[in-house]
C-alpha positions in Angstrom: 71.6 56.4 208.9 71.8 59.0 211.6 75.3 61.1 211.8 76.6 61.4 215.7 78.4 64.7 216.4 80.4 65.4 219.5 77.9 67.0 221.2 75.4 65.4 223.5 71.7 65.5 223.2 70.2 67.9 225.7 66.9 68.9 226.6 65.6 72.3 227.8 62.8 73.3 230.1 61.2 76.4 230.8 59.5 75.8 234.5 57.0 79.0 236.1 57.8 79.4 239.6 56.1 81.6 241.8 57.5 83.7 244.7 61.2 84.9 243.2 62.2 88.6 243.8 65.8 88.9 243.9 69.1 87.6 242.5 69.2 85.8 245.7 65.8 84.0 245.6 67.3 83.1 241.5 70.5 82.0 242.9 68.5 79.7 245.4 66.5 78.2 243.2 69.2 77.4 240.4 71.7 75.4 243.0 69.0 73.3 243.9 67.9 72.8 240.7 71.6 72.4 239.4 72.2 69.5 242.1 69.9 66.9 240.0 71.2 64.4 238.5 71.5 65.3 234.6 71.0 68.9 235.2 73.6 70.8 233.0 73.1 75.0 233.4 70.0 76.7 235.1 68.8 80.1 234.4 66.3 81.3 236.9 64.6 85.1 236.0 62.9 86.7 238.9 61.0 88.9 237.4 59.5 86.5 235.1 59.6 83.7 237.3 61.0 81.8 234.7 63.6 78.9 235.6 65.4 77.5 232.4 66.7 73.9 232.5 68.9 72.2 230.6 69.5 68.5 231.0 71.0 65.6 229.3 67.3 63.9 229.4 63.7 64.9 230.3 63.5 65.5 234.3 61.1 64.0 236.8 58.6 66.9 237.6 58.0 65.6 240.8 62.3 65.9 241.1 62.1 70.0 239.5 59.1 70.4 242.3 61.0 69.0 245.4 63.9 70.9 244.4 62.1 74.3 244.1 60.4 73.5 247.2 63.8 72.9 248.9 64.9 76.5 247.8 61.7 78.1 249.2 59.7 78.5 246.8 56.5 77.0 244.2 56.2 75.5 241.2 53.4 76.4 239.2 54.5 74.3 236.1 55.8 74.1 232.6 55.7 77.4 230.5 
């Protein structure tokens, strides 16, 4: 038997995106990432060009990609 707790299952996903060089270019790239559906924080790091997602299930990478795009920028792909 498997014990529910209050807290939702969530997924996280570290994404590589290329062409980030300010708070801006993070800020950016996290609203349109934040506007999908299931999407619960983002944390985008420009000088790693690493974008942290975490989502109530496993997101459409086709989704992350037209999102990124949207903001400007590419996705290179999972990390």
């Amino acid at each position: 038997m498997t014990a529910q707790t209050g807290t939702p299952q969530t997924v996280t996903t570290s994404y590589k995106v290329s062409g980030m060089s300010c708070g801006h270019c993070e800020g950016s790239v996290s609203a349109e990432l934040s506007a999908l559906p299931g999407v619960s924080s983002v944390k985008a790091v420009a000088s790693t060009g690493e974008v942290t997602v975490v989502s109530a299930a496993p997101l459409d990478e086709e989704a992350v990609r037209a999102a990124v795009d949207e903001a400007g920028f590419e996705l290179v792909g999972t990390v």
